[in-house]
N, C-alpha and C positions, 0 to 999 in steps of 0.2 A: 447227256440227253435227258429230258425231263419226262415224266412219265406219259404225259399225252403221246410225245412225237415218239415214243416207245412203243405204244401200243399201236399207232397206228403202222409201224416200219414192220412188226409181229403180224397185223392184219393182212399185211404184202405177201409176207413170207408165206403164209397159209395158203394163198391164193395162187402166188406166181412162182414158188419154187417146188416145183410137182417132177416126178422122174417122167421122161419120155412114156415108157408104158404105163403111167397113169394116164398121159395127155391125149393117147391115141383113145384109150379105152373110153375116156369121155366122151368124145368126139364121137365114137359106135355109138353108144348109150345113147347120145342126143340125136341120134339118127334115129335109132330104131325107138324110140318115144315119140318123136315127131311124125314119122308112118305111122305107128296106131294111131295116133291121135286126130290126125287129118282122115284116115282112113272108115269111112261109117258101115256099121257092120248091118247084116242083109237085114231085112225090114221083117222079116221071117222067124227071124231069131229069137227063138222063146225066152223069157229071163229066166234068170238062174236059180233056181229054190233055194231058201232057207236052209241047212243042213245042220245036223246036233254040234259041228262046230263054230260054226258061225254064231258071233253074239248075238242077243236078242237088242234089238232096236232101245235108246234109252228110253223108256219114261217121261215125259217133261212135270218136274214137281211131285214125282212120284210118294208117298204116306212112308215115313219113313218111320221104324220103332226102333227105339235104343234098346242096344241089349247087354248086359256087362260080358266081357270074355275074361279078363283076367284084372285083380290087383281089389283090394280091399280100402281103398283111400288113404293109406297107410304110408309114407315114406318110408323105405325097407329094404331089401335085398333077400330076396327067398325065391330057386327054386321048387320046383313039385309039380303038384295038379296045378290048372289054372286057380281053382278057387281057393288054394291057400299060396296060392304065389304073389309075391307081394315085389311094387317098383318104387324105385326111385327118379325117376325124370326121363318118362317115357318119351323118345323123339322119334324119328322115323323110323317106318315101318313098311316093310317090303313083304310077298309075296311071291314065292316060288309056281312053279311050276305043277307040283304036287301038291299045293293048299298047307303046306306048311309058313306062317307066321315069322319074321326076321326084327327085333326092336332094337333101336340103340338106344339102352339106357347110361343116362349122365346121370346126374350128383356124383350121389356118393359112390353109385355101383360100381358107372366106366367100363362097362362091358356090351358087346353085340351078345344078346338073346336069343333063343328060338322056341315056338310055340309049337308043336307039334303039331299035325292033325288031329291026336288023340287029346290035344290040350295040356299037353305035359310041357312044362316052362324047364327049360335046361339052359348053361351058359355056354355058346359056341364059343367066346375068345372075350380075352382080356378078363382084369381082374383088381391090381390097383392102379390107382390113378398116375399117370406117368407115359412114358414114351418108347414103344420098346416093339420092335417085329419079334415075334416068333410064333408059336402055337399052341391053340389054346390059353389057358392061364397064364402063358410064358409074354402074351404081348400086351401089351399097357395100352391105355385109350386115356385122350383127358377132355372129357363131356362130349363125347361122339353125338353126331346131331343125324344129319339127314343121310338115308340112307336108297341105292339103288342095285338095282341087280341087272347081271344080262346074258344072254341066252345060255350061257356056261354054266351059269349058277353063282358066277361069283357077284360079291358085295361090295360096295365102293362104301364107301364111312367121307364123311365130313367131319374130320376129329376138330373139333373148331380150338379148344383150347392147346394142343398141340400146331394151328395154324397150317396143317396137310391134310392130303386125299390118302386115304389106305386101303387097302386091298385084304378081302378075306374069303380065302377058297371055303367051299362046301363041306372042307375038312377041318377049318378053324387054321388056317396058318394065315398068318398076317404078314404084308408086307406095305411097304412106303411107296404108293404109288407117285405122288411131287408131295413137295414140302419140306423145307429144312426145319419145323419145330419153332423157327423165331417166325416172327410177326413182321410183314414187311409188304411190299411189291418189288416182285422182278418178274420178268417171260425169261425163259430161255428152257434148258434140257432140267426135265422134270426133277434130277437133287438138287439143282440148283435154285430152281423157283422159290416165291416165297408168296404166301397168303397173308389174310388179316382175318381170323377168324372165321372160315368160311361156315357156312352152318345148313347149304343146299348144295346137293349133286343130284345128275340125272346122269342118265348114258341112252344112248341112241342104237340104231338098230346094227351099225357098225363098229361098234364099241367103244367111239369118242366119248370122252366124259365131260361133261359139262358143270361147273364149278357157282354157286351164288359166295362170289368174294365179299363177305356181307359189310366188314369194317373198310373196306376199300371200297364197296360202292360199285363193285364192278362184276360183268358175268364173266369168264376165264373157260379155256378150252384145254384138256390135254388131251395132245394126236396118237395114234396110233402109233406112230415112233417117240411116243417120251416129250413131246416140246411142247410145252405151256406158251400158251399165248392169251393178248388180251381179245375179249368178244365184243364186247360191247362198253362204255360207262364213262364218265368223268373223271377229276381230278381230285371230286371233294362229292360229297354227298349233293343231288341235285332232284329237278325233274324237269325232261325234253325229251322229244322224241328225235330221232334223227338217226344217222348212224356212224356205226363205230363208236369213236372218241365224243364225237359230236350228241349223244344219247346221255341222259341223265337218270344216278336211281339213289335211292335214297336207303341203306338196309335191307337191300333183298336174300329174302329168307328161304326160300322154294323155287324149284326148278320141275318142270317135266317138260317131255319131247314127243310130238307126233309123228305116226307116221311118214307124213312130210317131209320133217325137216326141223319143221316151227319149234321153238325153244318158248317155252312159256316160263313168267317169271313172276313169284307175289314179290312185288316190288315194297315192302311190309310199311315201311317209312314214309311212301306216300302213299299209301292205302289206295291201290292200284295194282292189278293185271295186265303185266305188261306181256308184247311179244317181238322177238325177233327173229327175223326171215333168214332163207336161206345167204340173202345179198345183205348180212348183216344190219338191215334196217330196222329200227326198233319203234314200235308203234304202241297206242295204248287200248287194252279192247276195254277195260271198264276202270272207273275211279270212282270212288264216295258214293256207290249207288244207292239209292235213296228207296226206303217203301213208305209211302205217306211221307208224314214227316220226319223219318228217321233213317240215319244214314248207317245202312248195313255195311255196307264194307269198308274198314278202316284200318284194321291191320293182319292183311289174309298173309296167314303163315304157314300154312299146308294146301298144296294141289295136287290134283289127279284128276287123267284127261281118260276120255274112254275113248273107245276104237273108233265111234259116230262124231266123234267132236264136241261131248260135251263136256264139262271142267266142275269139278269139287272144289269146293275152297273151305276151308278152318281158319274165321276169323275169331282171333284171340279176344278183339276189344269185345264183342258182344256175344263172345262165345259161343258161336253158331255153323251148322255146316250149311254152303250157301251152293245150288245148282244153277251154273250158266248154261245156257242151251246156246246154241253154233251162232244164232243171233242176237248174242249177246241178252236176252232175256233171261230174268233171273227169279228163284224161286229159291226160300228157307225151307231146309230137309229137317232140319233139328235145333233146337236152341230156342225155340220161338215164344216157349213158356216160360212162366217162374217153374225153378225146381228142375228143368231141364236144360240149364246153360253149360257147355263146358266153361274150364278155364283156361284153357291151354290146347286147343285144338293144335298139334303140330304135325302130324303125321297123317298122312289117309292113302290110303289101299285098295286098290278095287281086287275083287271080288269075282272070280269065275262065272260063278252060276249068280252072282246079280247081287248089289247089294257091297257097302263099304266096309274098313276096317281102319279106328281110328285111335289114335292113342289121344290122352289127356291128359299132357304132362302134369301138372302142377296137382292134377288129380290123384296122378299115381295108380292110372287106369288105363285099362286099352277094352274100347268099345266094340260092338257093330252095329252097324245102322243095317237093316233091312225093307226091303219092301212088306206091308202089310196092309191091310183095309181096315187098319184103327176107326171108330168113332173121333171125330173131330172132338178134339178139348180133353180126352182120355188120354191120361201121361204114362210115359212107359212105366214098367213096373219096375228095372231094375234100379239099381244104387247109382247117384250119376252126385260129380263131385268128392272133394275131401271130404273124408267120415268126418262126422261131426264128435267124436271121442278119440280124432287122433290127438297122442301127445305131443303138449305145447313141446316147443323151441328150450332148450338147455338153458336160459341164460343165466341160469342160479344168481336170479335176484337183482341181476342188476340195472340201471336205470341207462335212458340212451344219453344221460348229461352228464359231468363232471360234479361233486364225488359219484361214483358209478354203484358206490355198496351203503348209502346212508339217503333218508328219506327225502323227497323233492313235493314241491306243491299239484298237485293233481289239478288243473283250471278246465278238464271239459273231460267229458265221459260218451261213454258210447253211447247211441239213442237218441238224443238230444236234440233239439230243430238246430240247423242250422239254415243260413240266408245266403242269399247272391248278393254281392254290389252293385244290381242292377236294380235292387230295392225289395226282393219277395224275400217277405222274414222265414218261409218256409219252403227254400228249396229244395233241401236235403237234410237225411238224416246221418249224423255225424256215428261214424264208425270204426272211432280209434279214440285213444287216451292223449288229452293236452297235458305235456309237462313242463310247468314255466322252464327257461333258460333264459337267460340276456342276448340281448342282441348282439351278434360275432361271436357267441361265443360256442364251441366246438362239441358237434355233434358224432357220440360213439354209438359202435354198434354194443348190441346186448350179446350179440352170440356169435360162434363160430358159425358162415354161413358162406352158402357160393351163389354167385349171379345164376339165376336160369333163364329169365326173360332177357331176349335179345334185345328191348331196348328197354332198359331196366329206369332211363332217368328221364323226366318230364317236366315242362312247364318252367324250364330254367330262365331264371331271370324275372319270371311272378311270385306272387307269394304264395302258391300252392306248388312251389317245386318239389319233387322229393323222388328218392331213390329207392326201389324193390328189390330184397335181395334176400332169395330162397319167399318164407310165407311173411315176411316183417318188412314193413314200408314205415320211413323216416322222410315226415312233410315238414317247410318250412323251411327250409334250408337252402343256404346255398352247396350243391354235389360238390362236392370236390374241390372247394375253394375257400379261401380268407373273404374277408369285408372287399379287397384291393384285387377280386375277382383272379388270386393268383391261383396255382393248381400246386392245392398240396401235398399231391402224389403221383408224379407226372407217369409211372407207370401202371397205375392203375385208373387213373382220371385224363382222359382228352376234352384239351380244350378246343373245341376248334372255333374259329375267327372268320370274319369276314376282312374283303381287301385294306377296309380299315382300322382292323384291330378288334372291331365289337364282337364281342364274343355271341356264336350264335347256338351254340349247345356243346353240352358235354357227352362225353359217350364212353360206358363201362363195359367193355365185351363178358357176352355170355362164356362161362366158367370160370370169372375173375374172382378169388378169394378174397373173402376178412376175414379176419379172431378179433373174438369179443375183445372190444376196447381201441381199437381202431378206429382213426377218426374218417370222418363221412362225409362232413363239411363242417358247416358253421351256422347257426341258429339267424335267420333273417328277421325279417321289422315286425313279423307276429309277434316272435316273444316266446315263443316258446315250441317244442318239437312236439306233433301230431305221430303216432305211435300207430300204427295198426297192423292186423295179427287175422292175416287172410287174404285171399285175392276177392274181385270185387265180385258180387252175389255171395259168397262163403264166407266174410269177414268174422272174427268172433269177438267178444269179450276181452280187450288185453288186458283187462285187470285179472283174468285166468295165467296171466305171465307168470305172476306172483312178484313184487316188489320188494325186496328187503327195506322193513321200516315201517312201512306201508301198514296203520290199520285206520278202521272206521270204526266207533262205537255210537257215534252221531246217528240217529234215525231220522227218517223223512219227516218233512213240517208239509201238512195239507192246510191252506190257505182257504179254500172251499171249494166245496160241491155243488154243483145246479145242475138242473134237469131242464134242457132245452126239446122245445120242439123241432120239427121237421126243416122249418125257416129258419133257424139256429134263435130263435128269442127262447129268451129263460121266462119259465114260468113263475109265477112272484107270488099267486093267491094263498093264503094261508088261512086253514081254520085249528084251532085250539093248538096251536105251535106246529101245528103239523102244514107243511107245502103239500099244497094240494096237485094232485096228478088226476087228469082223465082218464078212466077206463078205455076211450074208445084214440086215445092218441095215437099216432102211428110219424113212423118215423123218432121215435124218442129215444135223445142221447142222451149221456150222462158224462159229463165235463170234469173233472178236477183240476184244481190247479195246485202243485203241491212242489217241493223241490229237496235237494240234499245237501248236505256238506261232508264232511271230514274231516278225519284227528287234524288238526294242527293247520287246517286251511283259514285263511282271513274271513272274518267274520261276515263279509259282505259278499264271500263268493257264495255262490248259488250252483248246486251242479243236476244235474237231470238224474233218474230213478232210473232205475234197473228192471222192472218190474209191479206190474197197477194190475188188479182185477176190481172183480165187486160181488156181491151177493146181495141177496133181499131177504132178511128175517121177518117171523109176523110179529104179533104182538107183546107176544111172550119171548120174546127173542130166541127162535128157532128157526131152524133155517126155512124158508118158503119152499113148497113143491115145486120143484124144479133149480131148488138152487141151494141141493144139498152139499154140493161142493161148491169153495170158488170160481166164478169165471173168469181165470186169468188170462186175459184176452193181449195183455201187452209186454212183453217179454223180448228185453233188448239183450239177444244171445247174439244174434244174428242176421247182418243187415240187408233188407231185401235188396235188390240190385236195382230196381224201378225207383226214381228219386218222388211218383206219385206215393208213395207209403207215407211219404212226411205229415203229406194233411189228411190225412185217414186215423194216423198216431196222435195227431194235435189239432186244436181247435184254435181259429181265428185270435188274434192279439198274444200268441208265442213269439217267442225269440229270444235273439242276445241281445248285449247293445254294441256288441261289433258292425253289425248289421243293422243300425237304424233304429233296433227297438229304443226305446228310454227307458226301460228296466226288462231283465232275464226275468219270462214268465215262461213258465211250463203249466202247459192249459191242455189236459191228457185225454182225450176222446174213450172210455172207459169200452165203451159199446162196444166201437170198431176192432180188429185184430190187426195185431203187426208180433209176428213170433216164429222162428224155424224159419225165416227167408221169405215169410209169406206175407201177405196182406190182403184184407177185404172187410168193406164197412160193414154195417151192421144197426142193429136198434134193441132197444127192450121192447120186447113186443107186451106191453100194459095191458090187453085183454085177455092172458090164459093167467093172470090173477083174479079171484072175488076182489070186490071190493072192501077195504078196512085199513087198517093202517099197518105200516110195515116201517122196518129202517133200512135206508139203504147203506150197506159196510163197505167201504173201500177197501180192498189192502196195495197197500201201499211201500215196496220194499226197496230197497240198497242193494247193493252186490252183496257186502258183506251178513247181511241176511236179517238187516235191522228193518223193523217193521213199525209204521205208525200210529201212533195208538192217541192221538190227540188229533181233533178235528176231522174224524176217519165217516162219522154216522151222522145221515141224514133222514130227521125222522120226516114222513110223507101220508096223508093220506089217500088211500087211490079209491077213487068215486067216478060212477053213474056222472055221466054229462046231466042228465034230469035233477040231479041232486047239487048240482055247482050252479051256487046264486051270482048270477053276474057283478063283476065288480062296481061296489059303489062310485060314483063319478067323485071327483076331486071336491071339497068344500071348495067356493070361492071365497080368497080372504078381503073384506072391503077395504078400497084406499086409503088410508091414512089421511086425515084435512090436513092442511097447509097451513101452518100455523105462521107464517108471517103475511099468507093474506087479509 
């Protein structure tokens, strides 16, 4: 029996094999809801007040402030107070009854958490990584995902790398609610069944639990007597609406249950809110919603419904928490600034007295969102994201190509312009390390690390494919395969195919391990593997990895400096060597163009800076009032998440020549700011100088901390518009006669 016609003979059994006193008690129940329902009560009948138990009505779009509750951006493992408890891959997050906090934390922890009321982080169960009932520290988790509670107090776990549901009383005793530990599909009596990484549960007002079988593609039910069955989904990863078998999902992440009935689902894969009814029909309430021109929801990984019907969502792509209202209208709660994106929205919790609780995995944080009457554009005050002084990744040294411990050519650097194939030399700003490799040839990890993002591989089959695993992403590659698209780790790499064999993606489940040196795939038609060391808005420096082999003593070469006005034309007048600036200019940038190399790199490569300020000395070369220090205004630590920072960082005629240019210029907009994640243009405001002459200093530096000292000062005089004699007009030169007339 193939798995569809399984699921649906499972869907039967649900339905039509019920004991006698279940059948009659239905039959009551559908009576006595049909008399209320038909029956209208007296016209007299006062409505009901509001009472201190009754929720308060939601908000729609309600001002939301982020507030930190626990976790230092720290990957770690520390009980204590909230503020020095420290996590490792914060996922679902439940809420008792008493306002005490429940986390399952994965990596490296592997244990269910509790936050106390008083905000004291203790560990209720589990301990290492591994597969094991018992209590307390005695039971093993391997990357526990989503978690759910129900009226007893107990906790449902979605152990996803363990491939089961488990169970954990109020007292920390674990037990195997389905799942045998392997990876598979089957329905039947719950030790039998088998998952595919499940990584969403919910449970309902009757205590059926509700499964997002997320490597299967399918939502799954276990009943009240032990029997797994299938609920909804396909055979292979899809999107339709329909029901049962006939219903399509792609990676669903998240489950919650309404009052109702209704099974809501972030269907993660196709960045879609799905729902399924009580008559197991699964319908779609929202997909790719759109504000202006930008598509908010594209991979919602955390839901929570309120009592009123309306729904939370944590989408990870734009790291936001998103409010739907019962008619589907939708409203950004958080996320909607630079410096306030998560990265990892997975978990969220509603909140008694009002107001959410969310975790951020990849952050290593667990937030709250509350109601507050902020000032529009005022960012919350607390820490949101990875600390920016967490320590890098272990990889002592080594490179992600073959030899792994001796120097390789460094072809692109952080910061950098980079272009679309669509023709703009200034798309984006590049935010990882290019290290050549040949083509096919075999791409290693640098360090021991485990999968957290549940769909860790992308863009397979282009040439920006690449794999994320833990905070380091490997672009450029084919995932999990040779030139000859074969899989060369069939249990850690799925390949999955269409009817014809064409391979249509790969898929790495969340908790899947590497050890440094382990191959990844295999280097595609770029040429070389793209390196980065952060999720996106957080990226850093991965020349911070530290390379063995690896130095620069090469400093940056400036090419030249101009001072453009407001219209970007460069100013050209000159008196007594000095380019002349107007006092009354406005709008005035200051351009360089300048570039880098390194130890042992080909003489023709060109790589982008690390860091550009400027200053203005006067005469005597001291610094001018107001520019006692430098204004280091461009500082490629940290790459903003907006791909507008490219042209704010660079001036018109950048790029490579991957992209169309005819030669790599870096043409660095001095004025403007791009540093810390951030960006916003800018100008020299020319009128809080006298007028006289000054020079303007570049500095101009490397990562490794080389500074330019050639072509860096540009002398200027800054004058009175009244005192600037208009440029003499052109001599005309007379024709030359014709000498064989």
């Amino acid at each position: 029996m193939n798995r569809r016609v399984a699921k649906q003979a499972s869907a039967l059994r649900r339905w039509h094999v019920l004991p006698p006193a279940a059948l009659v008690a239905a039959l009551l129940l559908f009576i006595l809801f049909h008399k209320s329902t038909t029956q209208s009560p007296p016209t007299s009948a006062p409505k009901p007040e509001q009472t201190a138990t009754q929720p308060k009505p939601t908000a729609a779009g309600w001002p939301a402030r982020i507030a930190l509750v626990s976790g230092d951006g720290i990957d770690g493992l520390r009980d204590g107070p909230s503020a020095q408890a420290r996590w490792s891959d914060p996922w679902g997050i439940a809420i008792d009854a008493h306002g005490a906090m429940y986390v399952a934390d994965a990596g490296g922890s592997n244990r269910i958490r509790r936050i106390a009321s008083d905000g004291v982080v203790s560990t209720l169960a589990g301990g290492r990584e591994g597969f094991a009932d018992g209590v307390g520290a005695a039971a093993m988790f391997h990357t526990p995902s989503g978690l759910a509670l129900d009226k007893a107090g107990n906790l449902y776990v979605a152990d996803t790398g363990n491939h089961a549901i488990r169970k954990v009383t109020p007292q920390g005793a674990v037990t195997t609610l389905a799942g045998t530990g392997t990876a598979g599909w089957r329905d039947g009596p719950a030790a039998q069944a088998q998952f595919n990484g499940p990584i969403g549960v919910a449970v309902d007002a009757a205590g059926k639990v509700y499964v997002a079988d997320t490597y299967n593609d399918l939502i799954r039910v276990i009943d009240l007597d032990g029997m797994v069955t299938t609920l909804a989904g396909g055979d292979a990863p899809g999107y339709a609406d329909g029901i049962g078998a006939a219903a399509g999902f792609d990676t669903p992440c998240a489950l919650a249950v309404d009052a109702a009935g209704t099974l809501w689902v972030a269907d993660t894969g196709n960045g879609a809110i799905r729902r399924i009814a009580r008559d197991d029909k699964v319908d779609t309430f929202a997909r790719a919603t759109m504000l202006g021109d930008k598509v908010l929801l594209r991979r919602p990984l955390s839901l929570a419904l309120t009592d009123d019907g309306y729904l939370y969502v944590g989408d990870m792509a734009q790291g936001r928490v998103l409010q739907f209202a019962p008619d589907a209208q939708m409203a950004v709660l958080a996320g909607a600034r630079d410096g306030e994106r998560f990265v990892r929205p997975a978990g969220i919790a509603l909140v008694a007295a009002g107001g959410l609780r969310l975790t951020d995995a990849a952050s290593h944080r667990v937030h709250e969102l509350v109601p507050a009457a902020t000032t529009p554009g005022v960012p919350s005050p607390q820490s949101i994201g990875p600390a920016a002084d967490a320590p890098p990744p272990d990889t002592d040294g080594r490179w992600p190509v073959r030899p792994q411990n001796v120097r390789h050519e460094i072809v692109g650097t952080v910061g950098e312009a980079r272009g679309a194939y669509h023709g703009d030399a200034l798309d984006h700003l590049h935010d990882g390390l290019d290290i050549h490799n040949n083509v096919g040839a075999s791409v290693l990890a640098i360090a021991d690390a485990k999968v957290e993002d549940p769909l860790p591989v992308w863009g397979v089959g282009e040439l920006r494919e690449g794999l994320s695993i833990e905070a380091l992403s490997y672009i450029h590659m084919r995932v999990g395969r040779n030139l000859k698209d074969e899989a060369l780790d069939p249990a850690r790499f799925q390949l999955l195919r269409d009817a014809a064999g064409a391979l249509e993606r790969v898929r790495v489940r969340r908790g899947t391990r590497f050890s440094a040196g382990d191959v990844l795939g295999t280097t595609n038609a770029m040429a070389h593997v793209h390196l980065t060391w952060g999720d996106w808005g957080y990226t850093r420096n991965a020349l911070a990895l530290g390379f063995r082999d690896f130095v620069d003593h090469v400093p940056p070469r400036i090419d030249g400096v101009q001072i453009e006005d407001a219209d970007g034309k460069a100013f050209a007048q000159k008196r007594r060597g000095r380019l002349v600036v107007p006092r009354d200019a406005r709008g005035v940038a200051i351009v360089v163009e300048a570039w880098d190399q390194a130890d042992g790199n080909e003489a023709r490569r060109r790589l982008g800076l690390h860091s550009l300020g400027y200053r203005l000395l006067d005469k005597d070369g001291r610094p001018a009032p107001g520019f006692e220090q430098p204004r280091m205004t461009l500082v490629f630590d940290r790459i903003p998440a907006d791909s507008a920072a490219t042209k704010v960082a660079y001036a018109a005629n950048s790029g490579i020549t991957v992209y169309g240019s005819a030669a790599t210029r870096f043409r660095y907009v001095v004025t403007n700011t791009v540093r810390d994640g951030n960006f916003a243009t800018g100008s020299w405001r020319t009128d809080q100088l006298p007028a006289g002459d000054y020079t303007v200093r570049i500095i101009a530096s490397d990562y490794a901390g080389n500074v330019a000292s050639r072509g860096r000062d540009l002398p200027i005089a800054l004058m009175e518009p009244a005192d600037i004699a208009p440029p003499k007009p052109a001599r005309k030169t007379p024709h030359a006669k014709n000498s064989n007339r």
